[in-house]
C-alpha positions in Angstrom: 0.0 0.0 0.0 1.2 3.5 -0.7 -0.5 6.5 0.8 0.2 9.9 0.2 -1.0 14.0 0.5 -0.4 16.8 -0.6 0.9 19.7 1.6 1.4 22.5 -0.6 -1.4 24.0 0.4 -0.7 25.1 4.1 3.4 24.1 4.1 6.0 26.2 2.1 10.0 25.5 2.9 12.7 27.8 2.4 15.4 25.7 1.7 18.9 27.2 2.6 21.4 24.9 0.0 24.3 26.7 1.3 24.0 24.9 4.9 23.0 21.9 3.3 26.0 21.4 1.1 28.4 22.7 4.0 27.1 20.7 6.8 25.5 17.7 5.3 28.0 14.6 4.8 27.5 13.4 0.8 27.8 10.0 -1.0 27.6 11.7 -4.6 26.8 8.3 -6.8 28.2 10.1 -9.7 24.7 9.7 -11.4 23.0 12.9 -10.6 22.1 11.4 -6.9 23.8 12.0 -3.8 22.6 10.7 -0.7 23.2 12.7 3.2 23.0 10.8 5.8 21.1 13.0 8.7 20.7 10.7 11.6 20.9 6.8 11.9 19.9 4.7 15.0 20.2 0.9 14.5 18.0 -0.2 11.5 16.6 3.5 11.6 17.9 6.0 9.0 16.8 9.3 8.2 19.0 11.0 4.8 18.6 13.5 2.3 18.3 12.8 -1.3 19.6 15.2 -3.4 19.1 14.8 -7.5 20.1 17.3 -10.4 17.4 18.0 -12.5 18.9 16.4 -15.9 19.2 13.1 -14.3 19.5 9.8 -16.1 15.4 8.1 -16.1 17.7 5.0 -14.8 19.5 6.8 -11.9 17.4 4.9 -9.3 17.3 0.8 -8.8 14.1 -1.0 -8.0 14.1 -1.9 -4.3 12.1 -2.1 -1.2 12.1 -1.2 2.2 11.7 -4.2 4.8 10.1 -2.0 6.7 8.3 0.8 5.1 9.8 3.8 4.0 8.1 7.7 4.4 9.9 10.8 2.2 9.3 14.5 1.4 9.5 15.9 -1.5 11.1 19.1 -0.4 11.4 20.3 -4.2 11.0 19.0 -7.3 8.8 16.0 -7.7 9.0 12.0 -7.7 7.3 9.4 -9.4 7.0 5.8 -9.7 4.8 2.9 -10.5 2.3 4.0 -7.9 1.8 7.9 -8.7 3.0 11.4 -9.0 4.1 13.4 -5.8 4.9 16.7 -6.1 6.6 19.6 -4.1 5.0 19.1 -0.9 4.1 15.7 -0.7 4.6 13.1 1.9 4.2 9.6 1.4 4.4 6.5 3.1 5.0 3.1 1.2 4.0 0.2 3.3 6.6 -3.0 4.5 8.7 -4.8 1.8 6.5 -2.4 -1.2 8.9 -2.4 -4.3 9.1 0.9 -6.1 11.3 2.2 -8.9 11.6 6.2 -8.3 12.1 9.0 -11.3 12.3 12.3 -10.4 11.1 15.3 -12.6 13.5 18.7 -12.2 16.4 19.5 -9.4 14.7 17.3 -6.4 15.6 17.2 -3.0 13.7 14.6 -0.5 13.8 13.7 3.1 13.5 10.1 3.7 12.6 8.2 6.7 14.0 4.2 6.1 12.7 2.4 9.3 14.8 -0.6 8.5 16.9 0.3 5.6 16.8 -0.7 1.7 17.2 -3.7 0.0 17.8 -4.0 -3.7 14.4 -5.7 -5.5 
């Protein structure tokens, strides 16, 4: 199951990329991607997903989440097999769901991995 809404209406972000890049910690895949790791507590992991706006359709694997996995789309928007999620959204993809994310424009989302990823 994948659920999902919309908070454009009532939410805007200001986004400072100048902290972002100076204090977050990067994995650049060399794809377009690169992934910060915010916070991390045993199987819990909470990173940043930072994507270029030209990216390769095929920048992102099919995988799952063994234990769900809940993003915002802080800009930009993401799409899979499932829907469209734009600026704003938040959505939550239920235990072991298999998804292949493209992104449409520069995108940046938070992710919330309860138990990590494994590739599909």
């Amino acid at each position: 199951m994948v659920f999902w809404h919309g908070l454009s209406d009532w939410l805007s972000f200001n986004i400072d990329r100048d902290w972002i890049n100076e204090n977050v910690k990067w994995r650049d895949f060399g794809t377009g991607v690169r992934l910060g790791k915010l916070a991390r507590e045993d199987a819990l992991s909470l990173v940043l997903y930072d994507v270029v706006s030209d990216v390769d359709i095929d920048a992102f694997m099919p995988h799952s989440h063994p234990g769900g996995e809940c993003y915002l789309v802080l800009e930009g928007e993401v799409w899979d097999e499932d829907g469209t999620y734009p600026e704003g959204s938040i959505v939550w993809m239920d235990r072991e769901t298999t998804h292949t994310p493209r992104t449409r424009g520069q995108t940046l989302i938070l992710v919330l991995w309860p138990e990590g990823v494994k590739a599909a």
